[in-house]
C-alpha positions as CSV (number, residue, x, y, z in Angstrom):
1,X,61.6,94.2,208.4
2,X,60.4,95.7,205.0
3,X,56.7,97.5,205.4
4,X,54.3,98.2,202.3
5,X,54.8,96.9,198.9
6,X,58.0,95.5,198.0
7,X,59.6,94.8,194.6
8,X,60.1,91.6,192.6
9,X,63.7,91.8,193.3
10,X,63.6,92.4,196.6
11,X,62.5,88.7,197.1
12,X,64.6,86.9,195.1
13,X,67.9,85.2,196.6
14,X,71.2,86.1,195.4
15,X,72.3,83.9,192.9
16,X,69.0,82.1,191.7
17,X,66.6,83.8,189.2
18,X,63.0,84.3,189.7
19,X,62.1,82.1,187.0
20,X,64.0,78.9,188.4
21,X,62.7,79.6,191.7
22,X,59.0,79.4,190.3
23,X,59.8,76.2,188.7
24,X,63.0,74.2,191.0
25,X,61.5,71.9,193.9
26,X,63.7,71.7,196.7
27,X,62.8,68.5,198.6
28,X,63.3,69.8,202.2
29,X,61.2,72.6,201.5
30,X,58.5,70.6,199.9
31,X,58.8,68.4,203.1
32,X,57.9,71.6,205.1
33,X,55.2,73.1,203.2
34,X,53.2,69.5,203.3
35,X,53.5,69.1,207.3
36,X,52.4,72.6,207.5
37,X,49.8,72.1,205.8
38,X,48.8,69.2,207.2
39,X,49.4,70.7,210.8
40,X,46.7,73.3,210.1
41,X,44.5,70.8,208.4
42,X,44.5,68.8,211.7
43,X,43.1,71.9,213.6
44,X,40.1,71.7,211.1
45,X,37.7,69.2,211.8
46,X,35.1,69.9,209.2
47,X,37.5,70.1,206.4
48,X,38.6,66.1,207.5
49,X,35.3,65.3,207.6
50,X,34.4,66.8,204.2
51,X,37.8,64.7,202.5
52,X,37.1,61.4,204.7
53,X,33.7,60.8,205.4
54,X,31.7,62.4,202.4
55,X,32.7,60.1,199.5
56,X,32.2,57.5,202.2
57,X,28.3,58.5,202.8
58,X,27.8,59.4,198.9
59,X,28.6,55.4,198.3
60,X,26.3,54.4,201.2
61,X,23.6,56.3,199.8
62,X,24.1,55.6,196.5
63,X,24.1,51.5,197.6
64,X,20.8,52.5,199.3
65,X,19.0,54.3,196.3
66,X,19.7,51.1,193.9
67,X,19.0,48.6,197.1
68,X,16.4,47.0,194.2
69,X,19.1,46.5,191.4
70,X,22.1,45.6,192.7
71,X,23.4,45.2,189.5
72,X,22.9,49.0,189.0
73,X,25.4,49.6,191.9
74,X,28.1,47.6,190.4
75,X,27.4,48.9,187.2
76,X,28.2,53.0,188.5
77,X,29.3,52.5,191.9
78,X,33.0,51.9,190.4
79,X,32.9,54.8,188.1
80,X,31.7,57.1,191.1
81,X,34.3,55.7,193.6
82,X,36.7,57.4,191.5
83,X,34.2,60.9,190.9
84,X,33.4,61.6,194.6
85,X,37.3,61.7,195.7
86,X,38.1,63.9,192.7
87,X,35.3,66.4,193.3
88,X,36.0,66.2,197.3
89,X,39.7,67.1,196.6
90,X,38.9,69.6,194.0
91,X,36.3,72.1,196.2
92,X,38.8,71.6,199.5
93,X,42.0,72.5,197.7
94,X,40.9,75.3,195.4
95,X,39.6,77.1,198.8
96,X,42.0,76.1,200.8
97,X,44.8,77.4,198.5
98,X,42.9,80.5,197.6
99,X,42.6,81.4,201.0
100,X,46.6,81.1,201.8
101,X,46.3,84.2,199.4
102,X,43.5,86.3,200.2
103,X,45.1,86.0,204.4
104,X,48.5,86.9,203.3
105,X,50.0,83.9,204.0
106,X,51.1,82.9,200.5
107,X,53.1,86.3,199.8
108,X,54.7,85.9,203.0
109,X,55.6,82.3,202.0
110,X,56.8,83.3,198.6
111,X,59.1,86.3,200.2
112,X,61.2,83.4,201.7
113,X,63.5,80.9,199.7
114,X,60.2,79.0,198.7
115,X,59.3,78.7,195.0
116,X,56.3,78.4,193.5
117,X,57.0,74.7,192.4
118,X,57.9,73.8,196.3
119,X,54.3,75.5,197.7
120,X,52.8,73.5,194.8
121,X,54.2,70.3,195.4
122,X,53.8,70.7,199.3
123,X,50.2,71.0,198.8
124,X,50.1,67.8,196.5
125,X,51.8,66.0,199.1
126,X,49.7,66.9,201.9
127,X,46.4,66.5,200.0
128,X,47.7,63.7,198.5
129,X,48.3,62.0,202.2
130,X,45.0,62.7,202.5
131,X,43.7,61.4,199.3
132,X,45.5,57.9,199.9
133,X,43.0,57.5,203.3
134,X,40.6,58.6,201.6
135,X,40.5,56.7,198.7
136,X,41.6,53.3,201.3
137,X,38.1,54.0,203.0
138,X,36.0,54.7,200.1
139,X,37.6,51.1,198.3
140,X,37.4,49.4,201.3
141,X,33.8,50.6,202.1
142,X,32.3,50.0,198.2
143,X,33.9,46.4,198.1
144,X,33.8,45.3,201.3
145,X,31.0,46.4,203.0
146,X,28.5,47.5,200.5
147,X,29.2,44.4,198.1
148,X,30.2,46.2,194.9
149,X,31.1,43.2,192.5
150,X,34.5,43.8,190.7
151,X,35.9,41.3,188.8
152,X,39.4,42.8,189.0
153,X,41.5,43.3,191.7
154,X,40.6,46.0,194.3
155,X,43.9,47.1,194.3
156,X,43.5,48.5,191.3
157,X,40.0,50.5,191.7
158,X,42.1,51.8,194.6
159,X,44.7,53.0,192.3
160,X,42.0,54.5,190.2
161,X,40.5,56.0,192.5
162,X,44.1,57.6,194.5
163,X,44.8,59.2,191.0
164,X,41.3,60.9,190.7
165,X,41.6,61.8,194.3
166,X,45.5,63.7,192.9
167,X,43.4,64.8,190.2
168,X,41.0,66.9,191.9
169,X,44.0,68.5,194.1
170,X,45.9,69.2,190.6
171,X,42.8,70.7,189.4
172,X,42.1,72.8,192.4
173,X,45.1,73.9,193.1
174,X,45.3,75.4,188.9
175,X,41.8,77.4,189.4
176,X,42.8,78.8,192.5
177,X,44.8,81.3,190.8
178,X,41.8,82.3,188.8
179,X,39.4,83.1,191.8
180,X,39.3,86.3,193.7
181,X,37.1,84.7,196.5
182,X,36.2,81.3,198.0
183,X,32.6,81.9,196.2
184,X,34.7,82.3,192.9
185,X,36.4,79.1,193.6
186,X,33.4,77.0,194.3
187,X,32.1,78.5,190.9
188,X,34.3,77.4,189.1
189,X,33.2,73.6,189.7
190,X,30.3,73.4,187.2
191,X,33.0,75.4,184.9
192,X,35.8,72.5,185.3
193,X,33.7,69.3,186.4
194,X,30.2,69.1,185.6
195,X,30.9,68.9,181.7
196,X,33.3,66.5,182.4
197,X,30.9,64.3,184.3
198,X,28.0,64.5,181.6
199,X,30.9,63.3,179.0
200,X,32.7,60.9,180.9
201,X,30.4,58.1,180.6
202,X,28.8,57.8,183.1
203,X,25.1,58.6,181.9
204,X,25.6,57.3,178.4
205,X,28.4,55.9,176.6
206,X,30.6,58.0,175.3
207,X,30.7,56.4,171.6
208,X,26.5,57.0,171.7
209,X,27.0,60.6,171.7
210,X,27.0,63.2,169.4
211,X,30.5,63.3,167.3
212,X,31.8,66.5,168.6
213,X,31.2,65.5,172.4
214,X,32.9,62.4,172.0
215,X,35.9,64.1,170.5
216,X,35.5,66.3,173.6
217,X,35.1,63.1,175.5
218,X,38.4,62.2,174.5
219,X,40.6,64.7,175.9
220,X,39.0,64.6,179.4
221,X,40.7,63.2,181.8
222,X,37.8,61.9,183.6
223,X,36.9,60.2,180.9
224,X,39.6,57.6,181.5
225,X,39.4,57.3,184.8
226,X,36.0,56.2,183.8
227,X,37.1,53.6,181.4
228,X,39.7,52.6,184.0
229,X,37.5,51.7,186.5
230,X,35.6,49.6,184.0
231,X,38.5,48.1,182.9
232,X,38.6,47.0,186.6
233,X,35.5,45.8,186.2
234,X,35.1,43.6,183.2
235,X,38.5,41.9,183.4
236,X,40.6,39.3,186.2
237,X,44.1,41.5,184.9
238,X,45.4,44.3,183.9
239,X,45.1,45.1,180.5
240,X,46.8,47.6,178.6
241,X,43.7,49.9,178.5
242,X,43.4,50.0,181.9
243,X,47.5,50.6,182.1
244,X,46.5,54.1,179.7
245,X,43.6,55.0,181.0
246,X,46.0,55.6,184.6
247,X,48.9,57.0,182.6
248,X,46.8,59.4,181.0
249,X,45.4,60.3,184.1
250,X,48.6,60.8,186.0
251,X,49.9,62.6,183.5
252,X,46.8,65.2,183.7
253,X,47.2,65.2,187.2
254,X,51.1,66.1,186.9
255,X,50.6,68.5,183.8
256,X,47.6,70.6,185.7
257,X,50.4,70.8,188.9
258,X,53.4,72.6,186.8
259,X,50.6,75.0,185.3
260,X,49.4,75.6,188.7
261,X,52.8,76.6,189.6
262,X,53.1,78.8,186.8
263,X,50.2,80.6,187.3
264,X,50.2,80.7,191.2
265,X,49.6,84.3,192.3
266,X,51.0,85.8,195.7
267,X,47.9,87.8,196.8
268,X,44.3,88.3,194.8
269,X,43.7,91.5,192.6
């Protein structure tokens, strides 16, 4: 067993470069990483609750606060069943990654034959388990139970709302290498999501506002998972705005993963 500090070198395998470690993902190792992850998860009550329940209550409230204009539900309840799953999976995953480094466990990881990509993608799995029951309930609650009027298919706010939900664990799992702390982390939420939640539409339209924060707008991806969900709204099908609003959104999600994997960082400075 090596003690102390070790060299770059000294965990690499013969045969494979650093680089193509960082960025290869081995399926069976991916496979690992998300059941461990999702075995510690289970050991952590308050962390299921915070993923499950809290969009859950957030739309029950929300049903409550506008019990006098139903109309004003339907009108953001649709937009928000795709927010509250992305900001949900953003706080848990940025923390939960950041503290994989700040106990060790990451370096420890990383000194095996585990590559960045396969940690990253493990994580995405497991969170993204997560994020398909959460984003069942949330749908199922909003439509269902608390009579938000879609005249879409539910299917497809559930869609919208599952690729928020992968969003947010994209987007925490990128600033985790930036924080030096779990406080850092949750700072880094009005940096990353409140100015994407004053532009997204949600409060005003986004072709009402002033011309250089609608060009900002516009390369947000909550923006169009905004516009996707009233997409969902306004028409019976699936129109082709709706199919790039969810394109544009996947691809965010999938672009923010392979820079979190190039920028993942064994241990904090």
């Amino acid at each position: 067993m090596t003690t102390g500090t070790s060299t770059s070198t000294s965990n690499t395998v013969p045969g494979t470069s650093t680089s193509t470690r960082a960025t290869a993902v081995n399926p069976s190792r991916t496979t690992a990483t998300a059941t461990r992850v999702l075995r510690q998860l289970r050991h952590d009550p308050r962390t299921i609750a915070l993923l499950i329940l809290i969009p859950c209550l957030m739309l029950v409230l929300l049903r409550y606060v506008f019990d006098g204009s139903p109309r004003t539900f339907d009108s953001i309840g649709a937009s928000l069943l795709g927010i509250f799953p992305l900001i949900t999976m953003f706080l848990v995953t940025s923390i939960a990654t950041l503290r994989e480094r700040t106990s060790g466990t990451l370096e420890r990881l990383l000194a095996m034959p585990l590559g960045k990509g396969d940690l990253i993608a493990g994580y995405a799995l497991a969170f993204g388990a997560l994020a398909v029951v959460q984003s069942a309930l949330a749908t199922g609650l909003a439509v269902w139970f608390l009579g938000l009027d879609v005249t879409g298919s539910p299917w497809l706010l559930l869609l919208v709302a599952l690729l928020d939900a992968l969003l947010g664990t994209a987007l925490g799992l990128f600033v985790s290498a930036f924080a030096a702390s779990e406080f850092q982390a949750v700072q880094f939420m009005p940096a990353v999501i409140f100015p994407q939640l004053l532009l997204c539409g949600l409060f005003a339209p986004r072709s009402s506002m002033h011309p250089a924060l609608e060009a900002v707008s516009d390369v947000l991806p909550m923006s169009y998972a905004v516009d996707g969900m009233n997409e969902v709204l306004k028409h019976t099908d699936m129109t082709t705005t709706f199919l790039r609003d969810v394109l544009i959104v996947a691809g965010c999600a999938l672009l923010v993963l392979f820079l979190g994997a190039a920028t993942l960082r064994r241990r904090t400075q």
